[in-house]
PQR file of N, CA, C, O and H, with PARSE charges and radii, in Angstrom:
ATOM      1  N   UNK A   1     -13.096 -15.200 -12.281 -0.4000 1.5000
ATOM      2  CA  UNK A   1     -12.191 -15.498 -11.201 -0.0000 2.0000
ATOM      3  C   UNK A   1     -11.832 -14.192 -10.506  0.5500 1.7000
ATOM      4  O   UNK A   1     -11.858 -13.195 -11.227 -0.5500 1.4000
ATOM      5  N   UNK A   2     -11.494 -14.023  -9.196 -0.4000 1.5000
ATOM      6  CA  UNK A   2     -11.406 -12.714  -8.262 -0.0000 2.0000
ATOM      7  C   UNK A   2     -10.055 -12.959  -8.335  0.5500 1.7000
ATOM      8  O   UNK A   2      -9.383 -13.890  -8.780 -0.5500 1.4000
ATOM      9  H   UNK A   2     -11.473 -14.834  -8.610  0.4000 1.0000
ATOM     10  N   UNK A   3      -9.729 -11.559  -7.617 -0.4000 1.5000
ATOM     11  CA  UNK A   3      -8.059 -11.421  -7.602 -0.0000 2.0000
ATOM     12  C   UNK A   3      -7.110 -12.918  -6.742  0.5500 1.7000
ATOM     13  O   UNK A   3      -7.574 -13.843  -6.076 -0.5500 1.4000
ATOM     14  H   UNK A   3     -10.275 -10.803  -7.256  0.4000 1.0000
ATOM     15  N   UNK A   4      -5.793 -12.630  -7.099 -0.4000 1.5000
ATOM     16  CA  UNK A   4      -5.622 -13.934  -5.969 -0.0000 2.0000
ATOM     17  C   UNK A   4      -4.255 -13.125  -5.779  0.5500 1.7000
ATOM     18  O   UNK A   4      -3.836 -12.427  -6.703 -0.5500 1.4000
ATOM     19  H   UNK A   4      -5.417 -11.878  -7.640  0.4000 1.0000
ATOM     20  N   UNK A   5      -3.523 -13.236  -4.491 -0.4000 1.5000
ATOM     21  CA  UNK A   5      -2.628 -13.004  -3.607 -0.0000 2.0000
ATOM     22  C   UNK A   5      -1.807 -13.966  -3.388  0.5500 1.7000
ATOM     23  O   UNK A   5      -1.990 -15.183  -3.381 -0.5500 1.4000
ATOM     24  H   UNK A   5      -3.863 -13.803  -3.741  0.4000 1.0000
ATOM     25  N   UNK A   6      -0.409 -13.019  -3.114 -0.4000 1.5000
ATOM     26  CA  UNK A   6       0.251 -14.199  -2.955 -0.0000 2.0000
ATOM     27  C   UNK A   6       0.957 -13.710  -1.470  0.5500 1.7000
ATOM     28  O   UNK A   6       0.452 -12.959  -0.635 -0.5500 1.4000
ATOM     29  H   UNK A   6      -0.260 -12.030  -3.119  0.4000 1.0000
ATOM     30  N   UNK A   7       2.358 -14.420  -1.418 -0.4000 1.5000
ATOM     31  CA  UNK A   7       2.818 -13.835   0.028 -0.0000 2.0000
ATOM     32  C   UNK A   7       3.473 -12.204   0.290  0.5500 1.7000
ATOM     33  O   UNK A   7       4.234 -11.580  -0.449 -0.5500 1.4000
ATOM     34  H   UNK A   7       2.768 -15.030  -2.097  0.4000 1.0000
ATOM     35  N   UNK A   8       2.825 -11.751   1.723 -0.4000 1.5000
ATOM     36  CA  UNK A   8       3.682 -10.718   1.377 -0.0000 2.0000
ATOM     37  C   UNK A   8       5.567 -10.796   2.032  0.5500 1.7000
ATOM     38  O   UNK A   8       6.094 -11.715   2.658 -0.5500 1.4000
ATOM     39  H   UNK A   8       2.207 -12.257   2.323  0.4000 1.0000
ATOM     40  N   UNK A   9       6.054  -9.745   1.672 -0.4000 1.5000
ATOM     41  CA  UNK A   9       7.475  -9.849   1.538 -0.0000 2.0000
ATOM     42  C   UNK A   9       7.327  -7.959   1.988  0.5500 1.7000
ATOM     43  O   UNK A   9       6.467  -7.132   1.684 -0.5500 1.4000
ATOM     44  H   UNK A   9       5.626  -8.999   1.163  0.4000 1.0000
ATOM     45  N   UNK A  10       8.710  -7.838   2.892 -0.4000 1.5000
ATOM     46  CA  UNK A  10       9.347  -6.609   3.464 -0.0000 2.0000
ATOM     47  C   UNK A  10      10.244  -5.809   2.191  0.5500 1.7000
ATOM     48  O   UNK A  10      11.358  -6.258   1.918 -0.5500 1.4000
ATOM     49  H   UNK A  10       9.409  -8.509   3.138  0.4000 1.0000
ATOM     50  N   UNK A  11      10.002  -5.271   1.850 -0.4000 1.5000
ATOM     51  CA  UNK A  11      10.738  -3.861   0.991 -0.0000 2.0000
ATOM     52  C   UNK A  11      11.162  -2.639   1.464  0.5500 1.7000
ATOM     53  O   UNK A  11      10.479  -2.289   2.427 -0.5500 1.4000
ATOM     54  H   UNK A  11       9.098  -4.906   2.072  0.4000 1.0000
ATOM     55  N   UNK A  12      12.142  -1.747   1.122 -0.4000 1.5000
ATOM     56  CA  UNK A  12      12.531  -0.439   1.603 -0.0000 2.0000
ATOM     57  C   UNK A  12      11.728   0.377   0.600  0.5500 1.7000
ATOM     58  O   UNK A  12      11.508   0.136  -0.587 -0.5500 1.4000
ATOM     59  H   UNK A  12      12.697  -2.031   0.340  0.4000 1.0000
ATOM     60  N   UNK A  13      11.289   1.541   1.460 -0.4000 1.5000
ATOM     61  CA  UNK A  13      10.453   2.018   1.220 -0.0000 2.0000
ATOM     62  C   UNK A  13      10.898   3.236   0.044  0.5500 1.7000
ATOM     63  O   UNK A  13      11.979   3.808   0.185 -0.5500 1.4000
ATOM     64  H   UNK A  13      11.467   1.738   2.424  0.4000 1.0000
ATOM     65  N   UNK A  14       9.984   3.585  -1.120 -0.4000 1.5000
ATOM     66  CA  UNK A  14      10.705   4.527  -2.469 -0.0000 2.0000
ATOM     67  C   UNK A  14      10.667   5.829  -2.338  0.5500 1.7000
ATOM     68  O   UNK A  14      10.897   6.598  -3.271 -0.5500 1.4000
ATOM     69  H   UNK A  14       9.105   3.120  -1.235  0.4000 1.0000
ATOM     70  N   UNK A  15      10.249   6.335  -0.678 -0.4000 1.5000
ATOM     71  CA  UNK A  15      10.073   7.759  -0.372 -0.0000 2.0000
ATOM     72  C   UNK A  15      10.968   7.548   0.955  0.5500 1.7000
ATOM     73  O   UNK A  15      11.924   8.294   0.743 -0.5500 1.4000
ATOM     74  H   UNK A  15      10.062   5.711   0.080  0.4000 1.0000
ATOM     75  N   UNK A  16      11.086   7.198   1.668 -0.4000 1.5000
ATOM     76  CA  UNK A  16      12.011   7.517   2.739 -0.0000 2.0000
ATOM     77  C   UNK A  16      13.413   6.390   3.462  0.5500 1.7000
ATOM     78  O   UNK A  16      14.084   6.410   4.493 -0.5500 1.4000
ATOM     79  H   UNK A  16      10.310   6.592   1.840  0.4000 1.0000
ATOM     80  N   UNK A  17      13.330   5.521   2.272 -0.4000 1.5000
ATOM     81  CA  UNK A  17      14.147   4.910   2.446 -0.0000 2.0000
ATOM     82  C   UNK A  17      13.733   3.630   3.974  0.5500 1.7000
ATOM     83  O   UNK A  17      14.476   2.652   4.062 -0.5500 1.4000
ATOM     84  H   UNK A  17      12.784   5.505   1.434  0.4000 1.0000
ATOM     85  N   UNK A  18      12.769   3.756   4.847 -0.4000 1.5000
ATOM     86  CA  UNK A  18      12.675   2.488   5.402 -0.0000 2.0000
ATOM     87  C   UNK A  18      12.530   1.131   5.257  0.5500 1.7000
ATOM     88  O   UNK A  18      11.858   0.846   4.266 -0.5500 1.4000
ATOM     89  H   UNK A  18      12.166   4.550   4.776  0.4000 1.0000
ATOM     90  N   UNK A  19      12.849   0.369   5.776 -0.4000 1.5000
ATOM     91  CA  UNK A  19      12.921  -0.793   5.693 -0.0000 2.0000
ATOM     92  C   UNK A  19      12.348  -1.900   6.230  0.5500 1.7000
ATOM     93  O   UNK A  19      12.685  -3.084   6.228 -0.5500 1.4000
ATOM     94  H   UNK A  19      13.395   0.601   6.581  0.4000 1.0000
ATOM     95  N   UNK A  20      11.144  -1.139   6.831 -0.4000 1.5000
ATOM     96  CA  UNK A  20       9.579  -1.889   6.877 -0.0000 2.0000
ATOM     97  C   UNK A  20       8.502  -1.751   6.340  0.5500 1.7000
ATOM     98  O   UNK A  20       7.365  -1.949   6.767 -0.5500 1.4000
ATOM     99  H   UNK A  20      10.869  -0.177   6.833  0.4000 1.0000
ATOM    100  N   UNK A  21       9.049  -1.232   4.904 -0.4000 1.5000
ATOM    101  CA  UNK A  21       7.544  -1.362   4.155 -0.0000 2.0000
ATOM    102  C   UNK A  21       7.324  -3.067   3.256  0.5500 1.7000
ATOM    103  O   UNK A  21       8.016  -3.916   2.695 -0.5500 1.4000
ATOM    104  H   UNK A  21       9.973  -1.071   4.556  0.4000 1.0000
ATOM    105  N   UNK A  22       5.716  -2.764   3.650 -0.4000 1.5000
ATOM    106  CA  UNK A  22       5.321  -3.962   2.739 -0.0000 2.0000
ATOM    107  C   UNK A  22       4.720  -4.280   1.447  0.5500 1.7000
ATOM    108  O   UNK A  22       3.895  -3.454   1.056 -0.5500 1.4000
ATOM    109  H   UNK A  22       5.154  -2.074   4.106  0.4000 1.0000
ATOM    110  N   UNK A  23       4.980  -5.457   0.567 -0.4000 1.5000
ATOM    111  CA  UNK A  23       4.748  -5.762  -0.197 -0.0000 2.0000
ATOM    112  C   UNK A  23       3.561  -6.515  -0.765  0.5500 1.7000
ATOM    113  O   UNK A  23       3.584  -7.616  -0.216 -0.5500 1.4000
ATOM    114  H   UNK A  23       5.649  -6.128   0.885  0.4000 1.0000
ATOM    115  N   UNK A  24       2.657  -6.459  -1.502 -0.4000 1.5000
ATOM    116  CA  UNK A  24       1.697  -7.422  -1.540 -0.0000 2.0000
ATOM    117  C   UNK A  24       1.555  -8.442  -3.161  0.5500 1.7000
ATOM    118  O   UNK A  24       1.191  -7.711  -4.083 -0.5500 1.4000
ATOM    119  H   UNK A  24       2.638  -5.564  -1.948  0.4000 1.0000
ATOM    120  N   UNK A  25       1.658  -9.132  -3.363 -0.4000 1.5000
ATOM    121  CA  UNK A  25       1.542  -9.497  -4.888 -0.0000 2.0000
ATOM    122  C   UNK A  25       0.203  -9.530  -5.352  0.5500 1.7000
ATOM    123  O   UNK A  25      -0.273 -10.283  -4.503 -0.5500 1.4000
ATOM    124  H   UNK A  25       1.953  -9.725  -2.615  0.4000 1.0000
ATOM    125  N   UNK A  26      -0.571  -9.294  -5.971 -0.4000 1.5000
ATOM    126  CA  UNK A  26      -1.842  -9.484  -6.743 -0.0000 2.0000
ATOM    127  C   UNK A  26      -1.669  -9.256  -8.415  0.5500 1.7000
ATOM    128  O   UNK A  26      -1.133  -8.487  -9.213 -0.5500 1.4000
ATOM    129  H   UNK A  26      -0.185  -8.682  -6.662  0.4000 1.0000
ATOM    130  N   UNK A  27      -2.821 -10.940  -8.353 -0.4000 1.5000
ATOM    131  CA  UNK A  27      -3.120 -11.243  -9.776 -0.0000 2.0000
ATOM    132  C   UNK A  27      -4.800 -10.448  -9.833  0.5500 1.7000
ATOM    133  O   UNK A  27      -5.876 -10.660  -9.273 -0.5500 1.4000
ATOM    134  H   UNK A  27      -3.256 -11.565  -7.705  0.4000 1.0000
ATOM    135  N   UNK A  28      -4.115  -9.147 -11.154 -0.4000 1.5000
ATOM    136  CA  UNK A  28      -5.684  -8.952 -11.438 -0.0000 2.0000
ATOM    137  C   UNK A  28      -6.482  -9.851 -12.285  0.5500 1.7000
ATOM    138  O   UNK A  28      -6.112 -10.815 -12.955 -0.5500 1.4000
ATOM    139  H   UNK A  28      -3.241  -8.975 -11.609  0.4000 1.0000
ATOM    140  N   UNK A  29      -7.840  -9.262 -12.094 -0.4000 1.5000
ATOM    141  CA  UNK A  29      -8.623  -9.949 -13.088 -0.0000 2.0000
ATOM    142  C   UNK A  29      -8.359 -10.469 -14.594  0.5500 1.7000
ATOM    143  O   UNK A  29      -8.704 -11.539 -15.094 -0.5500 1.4000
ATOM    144  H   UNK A  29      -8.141  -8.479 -11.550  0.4000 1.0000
ATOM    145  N   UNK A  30      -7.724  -9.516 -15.103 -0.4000 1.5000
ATOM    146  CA  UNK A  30      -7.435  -9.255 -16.547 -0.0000 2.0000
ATOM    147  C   UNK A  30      -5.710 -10.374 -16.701  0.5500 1.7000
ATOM    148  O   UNK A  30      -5.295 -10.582 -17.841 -0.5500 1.4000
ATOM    149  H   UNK A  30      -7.444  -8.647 -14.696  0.4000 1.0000
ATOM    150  N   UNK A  31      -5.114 -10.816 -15.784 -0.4000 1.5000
ATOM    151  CA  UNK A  31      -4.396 -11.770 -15.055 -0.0000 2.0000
ATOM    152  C   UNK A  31      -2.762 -10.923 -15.066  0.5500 1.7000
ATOM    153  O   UNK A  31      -1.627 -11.384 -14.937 -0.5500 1.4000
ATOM    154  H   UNK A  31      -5.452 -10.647 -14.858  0.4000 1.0000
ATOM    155  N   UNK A  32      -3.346  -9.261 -15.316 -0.4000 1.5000
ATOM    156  CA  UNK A  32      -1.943  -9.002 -14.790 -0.0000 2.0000
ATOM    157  C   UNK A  32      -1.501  -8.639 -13.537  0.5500 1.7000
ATOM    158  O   UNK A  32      -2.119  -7.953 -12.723 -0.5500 1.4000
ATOM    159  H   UNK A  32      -4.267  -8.886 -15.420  0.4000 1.0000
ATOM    160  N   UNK A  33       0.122  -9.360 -13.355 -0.4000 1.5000
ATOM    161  CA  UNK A  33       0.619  -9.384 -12.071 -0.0000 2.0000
ATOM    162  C   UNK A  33       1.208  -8.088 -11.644  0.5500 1.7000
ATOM    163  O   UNK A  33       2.141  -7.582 -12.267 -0.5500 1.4000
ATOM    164  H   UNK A  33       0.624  -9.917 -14.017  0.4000 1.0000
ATOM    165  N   UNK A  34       0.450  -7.314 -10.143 -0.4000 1.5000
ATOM    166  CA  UNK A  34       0.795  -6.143  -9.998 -0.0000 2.0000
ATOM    167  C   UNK A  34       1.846  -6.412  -8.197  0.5500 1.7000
ATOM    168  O   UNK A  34       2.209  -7.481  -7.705 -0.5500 1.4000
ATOM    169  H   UNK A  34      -0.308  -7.726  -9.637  0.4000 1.0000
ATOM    170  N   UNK A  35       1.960  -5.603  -7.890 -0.4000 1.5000
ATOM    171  CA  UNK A  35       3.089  -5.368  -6.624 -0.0000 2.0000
ATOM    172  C   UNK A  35       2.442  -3.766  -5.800  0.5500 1.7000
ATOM    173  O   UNK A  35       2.692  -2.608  -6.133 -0.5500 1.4000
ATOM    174  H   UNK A  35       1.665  -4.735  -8.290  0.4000 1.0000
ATOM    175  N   UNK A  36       1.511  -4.296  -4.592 -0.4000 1.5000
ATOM    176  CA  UNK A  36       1.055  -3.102  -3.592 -0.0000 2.0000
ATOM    177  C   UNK A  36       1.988  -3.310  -3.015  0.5500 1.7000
ATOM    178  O   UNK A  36       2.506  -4.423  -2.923 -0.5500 1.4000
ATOM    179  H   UNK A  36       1.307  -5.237  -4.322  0.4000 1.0000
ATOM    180  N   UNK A  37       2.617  -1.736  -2.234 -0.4000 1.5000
ATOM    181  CA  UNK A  37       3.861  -1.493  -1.751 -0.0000 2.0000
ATOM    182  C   UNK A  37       3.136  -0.419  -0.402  0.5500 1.7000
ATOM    183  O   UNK A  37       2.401   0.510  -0.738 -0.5500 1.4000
ATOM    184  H   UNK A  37       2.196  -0.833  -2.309  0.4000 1.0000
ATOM    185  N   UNK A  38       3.442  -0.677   1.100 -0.4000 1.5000
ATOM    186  CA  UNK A  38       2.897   0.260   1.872 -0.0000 2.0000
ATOM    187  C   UNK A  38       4.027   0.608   2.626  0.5500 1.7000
ATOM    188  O   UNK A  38       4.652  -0.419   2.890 -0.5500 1.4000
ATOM    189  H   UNK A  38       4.039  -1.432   1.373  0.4000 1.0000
ATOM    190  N   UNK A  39       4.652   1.782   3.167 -0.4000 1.5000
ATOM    191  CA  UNK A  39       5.530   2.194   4.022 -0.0000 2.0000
ATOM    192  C   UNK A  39       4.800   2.170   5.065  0.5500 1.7000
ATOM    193  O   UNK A  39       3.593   2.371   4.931 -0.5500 1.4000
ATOM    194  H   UNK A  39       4.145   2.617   2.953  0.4000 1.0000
ATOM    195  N   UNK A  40       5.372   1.913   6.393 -0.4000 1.5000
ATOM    196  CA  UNK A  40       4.517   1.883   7.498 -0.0000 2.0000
ATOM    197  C   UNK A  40       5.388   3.033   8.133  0.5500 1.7000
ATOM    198  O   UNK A  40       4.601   3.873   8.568 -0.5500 1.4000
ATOM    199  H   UNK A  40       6.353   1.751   6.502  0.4000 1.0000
ATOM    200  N   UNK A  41       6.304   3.301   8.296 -0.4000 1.5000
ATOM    201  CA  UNK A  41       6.978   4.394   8.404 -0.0000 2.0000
ATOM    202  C   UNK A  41       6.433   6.010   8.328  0.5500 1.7000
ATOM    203  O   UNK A  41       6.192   6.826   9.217 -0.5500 1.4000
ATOM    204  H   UNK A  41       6.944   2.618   7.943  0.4000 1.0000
ATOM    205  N   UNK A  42       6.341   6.093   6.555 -0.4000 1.5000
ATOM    206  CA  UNK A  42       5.634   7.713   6.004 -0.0000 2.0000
ATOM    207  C   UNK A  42       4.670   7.546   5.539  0.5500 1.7000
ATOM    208  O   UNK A  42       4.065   8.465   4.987 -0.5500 1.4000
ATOM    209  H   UNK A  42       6.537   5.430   5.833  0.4000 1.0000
ATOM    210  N   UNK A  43       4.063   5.928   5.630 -0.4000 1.5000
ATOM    211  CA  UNK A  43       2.529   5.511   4.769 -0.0000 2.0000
ATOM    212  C   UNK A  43       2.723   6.162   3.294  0.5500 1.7000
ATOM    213  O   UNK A  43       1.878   7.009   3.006 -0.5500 1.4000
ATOM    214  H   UNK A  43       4.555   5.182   6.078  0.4000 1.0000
ATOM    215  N   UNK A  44       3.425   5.968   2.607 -0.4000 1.5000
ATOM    216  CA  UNK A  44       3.834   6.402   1.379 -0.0000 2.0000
ATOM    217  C   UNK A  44       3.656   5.034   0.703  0.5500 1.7000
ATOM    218  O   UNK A  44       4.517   4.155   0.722 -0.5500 1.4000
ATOM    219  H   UNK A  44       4.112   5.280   2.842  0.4000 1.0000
ATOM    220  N   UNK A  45       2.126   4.909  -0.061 -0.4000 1.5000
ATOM    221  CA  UNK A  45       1.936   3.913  -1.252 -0.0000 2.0000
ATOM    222  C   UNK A  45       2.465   3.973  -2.668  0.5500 1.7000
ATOM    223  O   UNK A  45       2.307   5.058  -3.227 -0.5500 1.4000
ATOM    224  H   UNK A  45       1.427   5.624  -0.077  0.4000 1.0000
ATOM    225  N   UNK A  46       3.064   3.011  -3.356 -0.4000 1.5000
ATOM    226  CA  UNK A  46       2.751   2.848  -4.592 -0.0000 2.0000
ATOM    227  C   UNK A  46       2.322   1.866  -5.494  0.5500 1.7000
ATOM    228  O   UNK A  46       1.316   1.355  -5.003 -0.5500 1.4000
ATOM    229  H   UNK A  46       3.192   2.129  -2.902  0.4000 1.0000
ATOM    230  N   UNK A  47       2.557   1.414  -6.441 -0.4000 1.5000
ATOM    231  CA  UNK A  47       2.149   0.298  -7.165 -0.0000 2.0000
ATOM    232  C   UNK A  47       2.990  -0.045  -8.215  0.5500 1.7000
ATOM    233  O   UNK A  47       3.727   0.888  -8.533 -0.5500 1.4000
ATOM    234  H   UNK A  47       3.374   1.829  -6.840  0.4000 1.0000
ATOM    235  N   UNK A  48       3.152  -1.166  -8.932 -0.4000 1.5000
ATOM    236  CA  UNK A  48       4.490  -2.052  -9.447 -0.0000 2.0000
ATOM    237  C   UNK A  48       3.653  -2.955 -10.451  0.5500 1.7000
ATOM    238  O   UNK A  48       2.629  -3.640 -10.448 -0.5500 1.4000
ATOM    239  H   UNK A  48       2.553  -1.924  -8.674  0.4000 1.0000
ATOM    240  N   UNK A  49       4.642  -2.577 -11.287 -0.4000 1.5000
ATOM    241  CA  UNK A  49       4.174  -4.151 -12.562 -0.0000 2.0000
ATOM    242  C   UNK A  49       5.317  -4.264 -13.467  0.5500 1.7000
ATOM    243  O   UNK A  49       5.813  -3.606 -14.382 -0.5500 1.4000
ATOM    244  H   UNK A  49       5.473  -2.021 -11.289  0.4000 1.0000
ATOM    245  N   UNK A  50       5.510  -5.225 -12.926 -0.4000 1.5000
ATOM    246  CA  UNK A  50       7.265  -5.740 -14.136 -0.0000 2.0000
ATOM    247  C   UNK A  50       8.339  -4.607 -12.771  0.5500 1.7000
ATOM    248  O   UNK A  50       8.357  -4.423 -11.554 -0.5500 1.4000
ATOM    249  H   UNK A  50       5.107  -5.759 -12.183  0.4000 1.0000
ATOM    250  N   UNK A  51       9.027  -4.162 -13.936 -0.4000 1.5000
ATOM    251  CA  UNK A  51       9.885  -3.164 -13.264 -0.0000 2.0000
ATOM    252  C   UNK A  51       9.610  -1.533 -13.410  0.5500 1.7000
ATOM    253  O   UNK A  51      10.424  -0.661 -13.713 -0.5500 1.4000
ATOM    254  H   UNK A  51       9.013  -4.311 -14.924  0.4000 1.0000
ATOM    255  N   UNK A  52       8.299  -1.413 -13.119 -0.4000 1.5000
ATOM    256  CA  UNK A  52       7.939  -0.057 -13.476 -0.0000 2.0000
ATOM    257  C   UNK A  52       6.943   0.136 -12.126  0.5500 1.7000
ATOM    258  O   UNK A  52       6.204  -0.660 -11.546 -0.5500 1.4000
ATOM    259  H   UNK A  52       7.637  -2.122 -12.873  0.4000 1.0000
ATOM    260  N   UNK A  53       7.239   1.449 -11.911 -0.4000 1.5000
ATOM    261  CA  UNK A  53       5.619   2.080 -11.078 -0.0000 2.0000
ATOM    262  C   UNK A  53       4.538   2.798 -11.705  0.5500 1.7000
ATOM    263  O   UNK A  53       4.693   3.877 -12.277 -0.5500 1.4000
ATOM    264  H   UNK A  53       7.839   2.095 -12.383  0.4000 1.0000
ATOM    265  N   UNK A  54       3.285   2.100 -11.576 -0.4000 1.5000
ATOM    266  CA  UNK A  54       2.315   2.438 -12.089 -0.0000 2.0000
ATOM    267  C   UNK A  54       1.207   3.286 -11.188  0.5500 1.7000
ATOM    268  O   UNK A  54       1.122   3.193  -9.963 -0.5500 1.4000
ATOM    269  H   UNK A  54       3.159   1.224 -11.111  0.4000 1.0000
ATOM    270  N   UNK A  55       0.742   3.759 -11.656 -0.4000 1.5000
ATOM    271  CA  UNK A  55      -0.589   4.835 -10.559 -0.0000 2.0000
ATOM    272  C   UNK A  55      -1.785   4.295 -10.506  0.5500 1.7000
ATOM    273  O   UNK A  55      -2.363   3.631 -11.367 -0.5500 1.4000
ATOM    274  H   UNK A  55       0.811   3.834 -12.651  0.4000 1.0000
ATOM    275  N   UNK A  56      -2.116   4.596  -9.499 -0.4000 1.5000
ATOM    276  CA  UNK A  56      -3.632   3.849  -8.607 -0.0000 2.0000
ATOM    277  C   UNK A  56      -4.830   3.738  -9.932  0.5500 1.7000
ATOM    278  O   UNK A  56      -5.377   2.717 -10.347 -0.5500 1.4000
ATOM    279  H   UNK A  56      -1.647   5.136  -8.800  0.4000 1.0000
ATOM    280  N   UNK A  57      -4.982   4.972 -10.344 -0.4000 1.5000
ATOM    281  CA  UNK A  57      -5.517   4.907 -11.769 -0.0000 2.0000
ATOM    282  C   UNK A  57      -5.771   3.954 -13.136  0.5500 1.7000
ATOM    283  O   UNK A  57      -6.742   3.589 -13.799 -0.5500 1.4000
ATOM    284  H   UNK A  57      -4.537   5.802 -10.007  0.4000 1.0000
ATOM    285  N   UNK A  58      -4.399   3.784 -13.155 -0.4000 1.5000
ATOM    286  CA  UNK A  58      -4.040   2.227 -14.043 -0.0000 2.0000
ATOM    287  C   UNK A  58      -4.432   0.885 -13.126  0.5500 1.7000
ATOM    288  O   UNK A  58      -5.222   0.089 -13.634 -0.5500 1.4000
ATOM    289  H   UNK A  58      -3.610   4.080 -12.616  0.4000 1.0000
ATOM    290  N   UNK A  59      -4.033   0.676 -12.112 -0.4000 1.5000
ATOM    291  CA  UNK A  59      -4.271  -0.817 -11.774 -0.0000 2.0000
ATOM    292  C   UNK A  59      -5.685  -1.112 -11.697  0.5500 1.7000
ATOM    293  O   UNK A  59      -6.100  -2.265 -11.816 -0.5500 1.4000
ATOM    294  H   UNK A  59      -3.391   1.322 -11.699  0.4000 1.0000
ATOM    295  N   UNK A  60      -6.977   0.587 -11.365 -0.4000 1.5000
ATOM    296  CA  UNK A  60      -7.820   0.251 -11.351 -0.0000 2.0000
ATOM    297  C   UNK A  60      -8.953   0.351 -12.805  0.5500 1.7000
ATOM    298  O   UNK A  60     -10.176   0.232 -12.880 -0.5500 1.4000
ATOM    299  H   UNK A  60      -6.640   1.523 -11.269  0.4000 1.0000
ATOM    300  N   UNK A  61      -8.259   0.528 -13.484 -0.4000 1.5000
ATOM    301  CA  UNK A  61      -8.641   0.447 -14.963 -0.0000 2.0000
ATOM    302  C   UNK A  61      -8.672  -1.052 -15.634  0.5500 1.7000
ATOM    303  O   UNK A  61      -9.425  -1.529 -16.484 -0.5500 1.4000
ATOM    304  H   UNK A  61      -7.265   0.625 -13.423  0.4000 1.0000
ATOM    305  N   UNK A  62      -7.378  -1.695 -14.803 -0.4000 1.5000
ATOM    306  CA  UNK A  62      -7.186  -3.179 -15.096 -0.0000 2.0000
ATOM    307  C   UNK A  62      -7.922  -4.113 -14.205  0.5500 1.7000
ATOM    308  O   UNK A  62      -8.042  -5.301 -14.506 -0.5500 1.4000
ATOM    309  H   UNK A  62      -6.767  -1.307 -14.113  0.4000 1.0000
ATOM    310  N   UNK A  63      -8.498  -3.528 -12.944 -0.4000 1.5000
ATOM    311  CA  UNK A  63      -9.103  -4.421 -12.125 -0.0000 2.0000
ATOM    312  C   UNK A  63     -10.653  -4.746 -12.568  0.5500 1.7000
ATOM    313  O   UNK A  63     -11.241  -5.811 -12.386 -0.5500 1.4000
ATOM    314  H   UNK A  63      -8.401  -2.563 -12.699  0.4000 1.0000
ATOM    315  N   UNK A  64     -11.128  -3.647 -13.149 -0.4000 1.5000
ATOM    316  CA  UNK A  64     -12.173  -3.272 -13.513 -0.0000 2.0000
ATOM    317  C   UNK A  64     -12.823  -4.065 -14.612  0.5500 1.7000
ATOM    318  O   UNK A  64     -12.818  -3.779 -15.809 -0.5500 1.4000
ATOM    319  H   UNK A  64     -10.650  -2.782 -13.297  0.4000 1.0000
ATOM    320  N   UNK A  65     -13.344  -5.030 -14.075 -0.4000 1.5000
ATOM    321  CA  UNK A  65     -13.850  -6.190 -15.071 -0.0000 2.0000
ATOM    322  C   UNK A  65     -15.147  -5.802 -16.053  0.5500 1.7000
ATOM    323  O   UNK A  65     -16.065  -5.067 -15.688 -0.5500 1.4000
ATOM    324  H   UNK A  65     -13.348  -5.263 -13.103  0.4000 1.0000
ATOM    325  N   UNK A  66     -15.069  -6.306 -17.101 -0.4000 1.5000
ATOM    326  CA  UNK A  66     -15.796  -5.901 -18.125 -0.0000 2.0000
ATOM    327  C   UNK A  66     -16.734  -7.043 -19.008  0.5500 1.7000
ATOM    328  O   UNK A  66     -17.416  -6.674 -19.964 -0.5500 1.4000
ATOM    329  H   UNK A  66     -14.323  -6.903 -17.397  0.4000 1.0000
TER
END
């Protein structure tokens, strides 16, 4: 099964404080639920799982089907 998405949703952003960054939900492969986060503001990405930020590194370790 490929990733699946859900809706996105507006967030303030964790580097400059705006309040048009966006949110994306994705189910990885491995079926954990992660949170893409984009500032459109300072383009300042990160990434989310549960209540933690995780690095590009990890989500793609988990995307990475085996």
């Amino acid at each position: 099964m490929g990733r699946r998405t859900r809706d996105t949703v507006t967030v303030a952003c964790a580097n400059c404080g705006g309040q048009d960054a966006i949110q994306i939900e994705i189910t990885l492969p491995d079926d954990t639920e992660v949170r893409f986060n984009s500032c459109h503001r300072c383009e300042h990405r990160w990434w989310e799982a549960g209540s933690s930020v995780i690095d590009l590194n990890s989500v793609l370790e988990k995307a990475r089907r085996r």
